[in-house]
N, C-alpha and C positions, 0 to 999 in steps of 0.2 A: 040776194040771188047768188052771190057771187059765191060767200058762206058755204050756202046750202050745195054749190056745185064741188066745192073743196071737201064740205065732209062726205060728198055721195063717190067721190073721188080716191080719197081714203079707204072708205068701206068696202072696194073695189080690189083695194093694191091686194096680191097674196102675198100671206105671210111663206114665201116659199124656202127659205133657207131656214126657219124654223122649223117645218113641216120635215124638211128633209133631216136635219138633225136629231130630231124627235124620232124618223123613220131609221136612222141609224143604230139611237141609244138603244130602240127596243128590239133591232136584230141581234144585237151585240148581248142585251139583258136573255133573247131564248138563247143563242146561245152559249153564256155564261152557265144557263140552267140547268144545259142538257148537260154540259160538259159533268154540272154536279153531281145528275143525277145518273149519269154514265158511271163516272168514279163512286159514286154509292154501290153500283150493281158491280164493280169490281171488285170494289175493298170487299164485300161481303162474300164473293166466289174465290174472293183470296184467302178470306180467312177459313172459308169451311173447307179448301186444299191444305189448309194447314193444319188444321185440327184432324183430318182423316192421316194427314201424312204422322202426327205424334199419337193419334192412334197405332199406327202400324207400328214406330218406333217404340213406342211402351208397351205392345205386345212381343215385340222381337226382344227387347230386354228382361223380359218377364222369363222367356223360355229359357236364355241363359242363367238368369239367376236362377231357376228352377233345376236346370240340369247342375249349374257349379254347386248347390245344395245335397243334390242329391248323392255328389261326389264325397261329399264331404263328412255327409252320413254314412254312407259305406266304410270311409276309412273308419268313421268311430268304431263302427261295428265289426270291423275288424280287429283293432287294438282291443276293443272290450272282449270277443270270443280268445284272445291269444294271451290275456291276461295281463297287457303293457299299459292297460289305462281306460281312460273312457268315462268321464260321471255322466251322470242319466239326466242331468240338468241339462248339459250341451247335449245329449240325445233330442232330450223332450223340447229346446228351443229350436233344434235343426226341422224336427218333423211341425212344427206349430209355422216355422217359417215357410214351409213348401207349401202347406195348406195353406196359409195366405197369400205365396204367388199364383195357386193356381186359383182360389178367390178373383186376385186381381184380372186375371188371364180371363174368366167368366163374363166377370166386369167390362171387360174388353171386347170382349168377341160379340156383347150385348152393344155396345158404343157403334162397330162397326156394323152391324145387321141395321140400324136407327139411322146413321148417316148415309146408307145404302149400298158398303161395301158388298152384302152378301148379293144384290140383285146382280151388281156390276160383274165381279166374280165369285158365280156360286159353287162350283164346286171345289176353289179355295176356300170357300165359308166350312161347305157339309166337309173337307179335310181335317179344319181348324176344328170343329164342334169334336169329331170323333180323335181326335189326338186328347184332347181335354177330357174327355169321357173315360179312354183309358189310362191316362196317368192320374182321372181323379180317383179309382178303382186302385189304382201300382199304389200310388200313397196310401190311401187305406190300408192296405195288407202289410207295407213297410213300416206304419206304423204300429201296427198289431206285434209285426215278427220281433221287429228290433227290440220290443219291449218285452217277451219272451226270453231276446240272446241271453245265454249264461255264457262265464267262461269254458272251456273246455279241458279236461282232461288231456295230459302228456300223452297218452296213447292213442289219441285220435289224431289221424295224417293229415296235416295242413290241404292235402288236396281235395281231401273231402271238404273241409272247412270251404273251400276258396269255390270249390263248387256249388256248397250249399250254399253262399251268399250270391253267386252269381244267378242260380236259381231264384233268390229273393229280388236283387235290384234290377236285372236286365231282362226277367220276361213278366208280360201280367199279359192274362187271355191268350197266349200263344202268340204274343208280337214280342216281337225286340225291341224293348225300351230303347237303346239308345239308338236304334236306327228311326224309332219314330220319331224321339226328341231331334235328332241331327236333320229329318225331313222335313221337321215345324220348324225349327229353325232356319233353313235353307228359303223353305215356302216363305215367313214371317221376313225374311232379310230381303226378297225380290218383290213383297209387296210395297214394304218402307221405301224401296225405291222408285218403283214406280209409282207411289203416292208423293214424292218429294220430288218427280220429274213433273206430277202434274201439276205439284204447287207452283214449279218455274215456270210452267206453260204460262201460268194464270198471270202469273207476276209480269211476264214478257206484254201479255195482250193488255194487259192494265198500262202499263209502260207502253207501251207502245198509241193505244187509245189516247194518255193525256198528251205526251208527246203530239200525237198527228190532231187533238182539239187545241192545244196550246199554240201550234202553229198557224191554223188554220185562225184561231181568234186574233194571233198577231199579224196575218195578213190583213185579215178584214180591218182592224183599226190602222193598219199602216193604209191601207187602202183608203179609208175616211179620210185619216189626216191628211192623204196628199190631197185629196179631191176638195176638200173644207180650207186646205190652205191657200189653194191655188182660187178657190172661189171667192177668198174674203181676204184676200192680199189685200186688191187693188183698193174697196171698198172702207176698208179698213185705215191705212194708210192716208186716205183722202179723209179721214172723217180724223186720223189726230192730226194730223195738217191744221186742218181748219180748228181743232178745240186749240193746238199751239199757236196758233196766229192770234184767236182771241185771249188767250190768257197775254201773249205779248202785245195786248193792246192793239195789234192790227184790224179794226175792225171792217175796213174797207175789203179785207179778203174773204171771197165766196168758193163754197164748195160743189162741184162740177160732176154733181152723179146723176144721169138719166135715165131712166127705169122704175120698173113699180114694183118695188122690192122694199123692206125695213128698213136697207141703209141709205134710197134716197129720199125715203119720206124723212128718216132724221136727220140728211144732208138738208132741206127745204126747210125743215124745222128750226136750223141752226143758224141759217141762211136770214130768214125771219127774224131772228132773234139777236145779230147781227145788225140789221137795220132798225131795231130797236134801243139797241143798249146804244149806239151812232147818235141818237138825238137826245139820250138821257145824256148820256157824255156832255153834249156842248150844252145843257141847259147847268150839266152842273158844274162844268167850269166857270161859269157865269158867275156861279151864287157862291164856290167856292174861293173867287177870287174877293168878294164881299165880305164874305165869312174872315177870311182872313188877316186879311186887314182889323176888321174889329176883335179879333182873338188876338192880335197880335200886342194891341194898345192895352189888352183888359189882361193877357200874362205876364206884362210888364209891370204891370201896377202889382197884381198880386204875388209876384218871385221879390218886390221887393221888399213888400208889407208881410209877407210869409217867412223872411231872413231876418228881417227887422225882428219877429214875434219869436224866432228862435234862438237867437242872438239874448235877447231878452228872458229867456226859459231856462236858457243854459247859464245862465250869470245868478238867474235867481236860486235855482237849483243848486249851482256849488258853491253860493255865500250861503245858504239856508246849511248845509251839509258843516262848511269850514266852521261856521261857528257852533253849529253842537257838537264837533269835535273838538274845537279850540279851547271852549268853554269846560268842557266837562273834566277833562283832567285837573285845572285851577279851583275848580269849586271843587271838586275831590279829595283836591288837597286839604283847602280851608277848613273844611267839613271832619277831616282826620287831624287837625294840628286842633281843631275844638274839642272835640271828643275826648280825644289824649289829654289834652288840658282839664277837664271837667272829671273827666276818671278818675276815682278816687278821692281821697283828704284833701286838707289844706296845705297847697305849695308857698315856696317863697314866692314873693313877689320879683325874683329876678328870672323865673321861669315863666311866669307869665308875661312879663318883658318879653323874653325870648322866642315864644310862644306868637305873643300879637305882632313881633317884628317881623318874623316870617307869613303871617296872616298877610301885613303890610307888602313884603315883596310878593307874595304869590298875588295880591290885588294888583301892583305897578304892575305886575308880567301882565297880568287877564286884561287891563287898560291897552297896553301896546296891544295885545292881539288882538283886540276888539277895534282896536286905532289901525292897524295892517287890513283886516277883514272890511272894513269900509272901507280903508283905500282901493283896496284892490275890486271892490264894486262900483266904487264911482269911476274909476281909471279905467276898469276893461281888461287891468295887471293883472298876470297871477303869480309876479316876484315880492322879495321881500326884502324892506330899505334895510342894509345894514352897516352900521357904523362903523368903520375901519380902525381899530387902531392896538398896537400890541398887547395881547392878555393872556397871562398865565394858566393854563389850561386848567390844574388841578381846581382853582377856586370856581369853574364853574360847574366843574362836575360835583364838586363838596354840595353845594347848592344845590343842586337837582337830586341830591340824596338825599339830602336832607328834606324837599320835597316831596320823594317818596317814598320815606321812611313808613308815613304814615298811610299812603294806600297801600304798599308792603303788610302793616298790621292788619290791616282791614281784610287784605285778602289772605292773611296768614301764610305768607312767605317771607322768608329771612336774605336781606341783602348780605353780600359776603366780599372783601376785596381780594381777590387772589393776590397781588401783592403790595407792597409800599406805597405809598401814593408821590411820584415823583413832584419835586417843586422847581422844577428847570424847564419843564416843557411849554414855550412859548407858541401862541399861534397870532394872527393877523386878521382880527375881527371884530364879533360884538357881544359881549361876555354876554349879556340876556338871551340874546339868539343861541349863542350856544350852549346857555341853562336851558332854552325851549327845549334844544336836540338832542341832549343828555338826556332828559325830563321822557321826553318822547320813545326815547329807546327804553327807557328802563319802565314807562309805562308800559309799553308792549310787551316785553317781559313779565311783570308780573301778573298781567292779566292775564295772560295765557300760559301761568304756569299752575300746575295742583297746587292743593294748600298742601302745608306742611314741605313744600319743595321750596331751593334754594336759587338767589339771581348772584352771579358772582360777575366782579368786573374787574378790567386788568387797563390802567394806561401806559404805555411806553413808548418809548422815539425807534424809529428805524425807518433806516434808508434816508432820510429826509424827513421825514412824516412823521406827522403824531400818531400815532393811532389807537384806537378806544375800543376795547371787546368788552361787550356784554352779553354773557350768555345762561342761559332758563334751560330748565329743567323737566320743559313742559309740555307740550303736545308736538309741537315740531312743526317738521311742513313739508308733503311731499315732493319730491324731486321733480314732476310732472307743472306745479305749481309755483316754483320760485322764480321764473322770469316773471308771473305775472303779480307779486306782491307787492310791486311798486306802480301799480296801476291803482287810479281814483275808483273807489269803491267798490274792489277785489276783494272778495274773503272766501279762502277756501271751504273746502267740506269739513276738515276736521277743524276748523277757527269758526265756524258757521255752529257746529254740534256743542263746543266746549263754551261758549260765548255768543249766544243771538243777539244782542242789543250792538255791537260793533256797528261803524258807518265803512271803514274800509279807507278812511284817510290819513288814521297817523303815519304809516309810513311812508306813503308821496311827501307828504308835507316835511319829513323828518328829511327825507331824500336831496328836495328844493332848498330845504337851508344847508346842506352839508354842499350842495353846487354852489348856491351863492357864496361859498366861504373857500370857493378855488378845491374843495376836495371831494370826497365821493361815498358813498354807503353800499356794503352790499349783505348779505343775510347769506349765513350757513345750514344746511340741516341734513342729517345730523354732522355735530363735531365733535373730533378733526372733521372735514372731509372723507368722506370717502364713498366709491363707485357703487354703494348699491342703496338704494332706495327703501328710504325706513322714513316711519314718522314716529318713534319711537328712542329720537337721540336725543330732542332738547333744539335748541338755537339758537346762533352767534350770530349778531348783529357786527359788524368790522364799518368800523369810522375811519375815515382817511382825513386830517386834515395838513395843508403846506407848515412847517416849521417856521417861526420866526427868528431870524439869524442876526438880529439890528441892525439892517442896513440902513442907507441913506432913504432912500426910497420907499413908497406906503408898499411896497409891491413884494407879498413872498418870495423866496427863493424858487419854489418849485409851482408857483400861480402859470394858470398856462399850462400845466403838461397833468398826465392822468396817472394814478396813482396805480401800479401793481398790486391788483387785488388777488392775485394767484398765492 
């Protein structure tokens, strides 16, 4: 019952400020309409005052080019009878020009008879008609005479001349030519104006009409808005009150609007809705203090079991990666020191000594790195143990050359030593780790260099430091690019195009033993240096390693501080 009272209640409320807004938009829509249809019925009485007024104007310019024409012919006909000149060319085009102003002038006088000049004023019509009737007759016969003129004879008295021709251009039927033409023209110059005083009338009422609807529209809407605002202040304001009270969670606040109107059946609505969402609220804080609790036990479990399994992914992942980088240069090698061996006849047996001796060290090496790469998966390390103790620098890089002598052939690139190979330069480390980093640098070089191009390398002491340049020939690296080549698994776009099977680890890994040996690595391109961005130099790999000076101490001179790589 209760229901059925609330919806008959409902049915009941008017929608009255709908009603009324709706009764607004459509006074406002007529009159928008009329204002249109107002300024239709002006633009069109404006533009037919303008077309009468360049009527007028094209006929008043017509009679002056007609009479400056016919001046002009006269002088010919003058110089031609006195023998100073004249070709009958500019005769025959001055008399063809008149006849097509007065054409035009026909034309004309037809335009304004059709827009209803002649009704308005007719007896400027029947003037206009008969001025055209007699200069179309005066041309006729000027162009007859003129084409007649001969020059004249020395004994004939210029006064007769200057008589005959005024005979010709100044009378036709018994009028005075040029008092008629000066009359059409006077007449033709007082119509153009008052056709161009009516065009301003029209333009003024035109101007004036949107003006006085423009107004009259922005009162009526000023007038709605105030009326519409003052109406739905109050109702308005009370209804976001109340949506702001409930979005801030106050649901105990009610909205206080009386009346049977849309905004307090929505105030009711709100109100209801309000004492609704009030008993979901405390049912679900109930359940949500339940819930929580056992979400709390079950994302404990699973944030640990989820770190644990990533922890695990990550470790799998870059022992999986370190070893088919580690691996691949040593069997590369092997694989080139056989070949080279097998190539060709029969050697002495002291090169094949030689031969399997180096098979034998590049195996110890590929043992350690294989004995490092499980360490460092069983431990959780990503350092590398290395033996401390004083070693002549040249004998490790001789050995790394000799290593990759033979991926050098393979890739048909020529190692090349820029200069002497010094025998003074000591460092403080582990001669196999630093055949890996030699090995490693000048693997990256050759792989990324064309065939038939050169790897050239330079050792020398300075400042303290040993330092070891190896540089290629080869694709380079862009400037955009070389911070990030010492990151795991980095390969740019031109190392990606010239080489796809890359992992992207030889140089971290090359990087991590030049740190553990107290020194530093860093990558040039192009070399020298310099400011503009090419991948088209080639690239110097610069080794920094501490000097050993034989102190007392396992400890370099310069272990501890960072090496000027400027």
């Amino acid at each position: 019952m209760n229901t059925g009272m609330a919806a008959g209640f409902a049915a009941t409320i008017p929608a009255m400020f709908r009603r009324r807004l709706s009764l607004v938009l459509v006074l406002l829509a007529a009159a928008v309409t009329l204002q249109g249809l107002a300024a239709v019925v002006a633009v069109r009485e404006a533009e037919r005052q303008v077309v009468r007024g360049r009527v007028a104007s094209d006929t008043l310019q017509r009679f002056v080019e007609l009479s400056s024409t016919k001046q002009r012919l006269r002088a010919w006909a003058t110089q031609h009878q006195i023998g100073a000149g004249g070709a009958t060319s500019e005769r025959d085009t001055l008399v063809e020009r008149m006849q097509a102003q007065l054409q035009s002038l026909v034309a004309l006088a037809r335009d304004a008879e059709t827009m209803g000049l002649a009704e308005e004023a007719p007896e400027e019509h029947a003037a206009r008609l008969d001025a055209l009737r007699v200069l179309t007759h005066s041309v006729a016969q000027l162009g007859a005479a003129v084409r007649e003129m001969q020059p004249l004879s020395p004994e004939v008295q210029a006064s007769a001349v200057w008589n005959a021709l005024t005979a010709v251009f100044e009378q036709s039927e018994g009028r005075d030519l040029r008092e008629l033409v000066a009359q059409s023209i006077a007449r033709e110059q007082a119509a153009m104006q008052r056709e161009r005083a009516a065009a301003d009338a029209s333009l003024a009422r035109m101007r004036a009409l949107w003006i006085g609807t423009a107004l009259a529209l922005a009162l009526g809407a000023l007038a709605a808005t105030l009326y519409f605002g003052r109406a739905l202040r109050r109702p308005l304001h009370a209804l976001a009150d109340g949506a702001r009270a409930l979005q801030q969670g106050q649901l105990h606040h009610r909205i206080n609007l009386p009346g049977r109107n849309e905004f307090a059946d929505a105030a009711r609505s709100m109100n209801a809705m309000a004492d609704e969402l009030e008993r979901h609220r405390q049912r679900e804080q109930q359940q949500r203090q339940v819930l929580e609790a056992t979400v709390r036990e079950r994302t404990a479990d699973l944030h640990q079991a989820n770190e644990s399994l990533q922890r695990t992914d990550v470790r799998r992942r870059q022992l999986l990666a370190d070893i088919s980088h580690e691996l691949r240069t040593p069997t590369t090698a092997i694989r080139g020191e056989a070949e080279v061996t097998l190539r060709g006849g029969e050697r002495p047996a002291t090169e094949y000594r030689e031969a399997l001796a180096r098979i034998v060290d590049i195996s110890r090496q590929q043992g350690k790195v294989i004995d490092d790469l499980l360490a460092m998966a069983r431990t959780d390390m990503e350092t590398f143990s290395v033996a401390r103790e004083p070693v002549a620098l040249q004998q490790p890089v001789l050995d790394a050359l000799g290593l990759a002598t033979a991926l050098a052939a393979e890739q048909g690139v020529r190692l090349q030593a820029e200069d002497a190979l010094p025998d003074t330069i000591t460092v403080f480390g582990d001669a196999q780790r630093l055949t890996q980093l030699v090995l490693l640098l000048l693997d990256n070089a050759i792989r990324y260099s064309h065939p038939g191009g050169t790897v050239s390398w330079r050792l020398l002491a300075k400042d303290g430091w040993a330092e070891l340049q190896v540089r290629d020939e080869g694709i380079g690296i862009p400037a955009a690019e070389l911070p990030q080549v010492f990151e795991r698994h980095f390969r740019g776009s031109s190392a990606r195009q010239h080489r796809a099977s890359g992992s992207g680890l030889g140089l971290p890994i090359a990087r991590a033993l030049a740190q553990a040996h107290g020194g530093a690595l860093e990558l040039h391109s192009p070399w020298p240096p310099s400011t503009e961005s090419s991948t088209d130099g080639g690239t110097c790999a610069v080794l920094r390693l501490p000097l050993w000076h034989g102190a007392e101490t396992d400890t370099p001179r310069n272990a501890g501080t960072t090496p000027d790589m400027a």
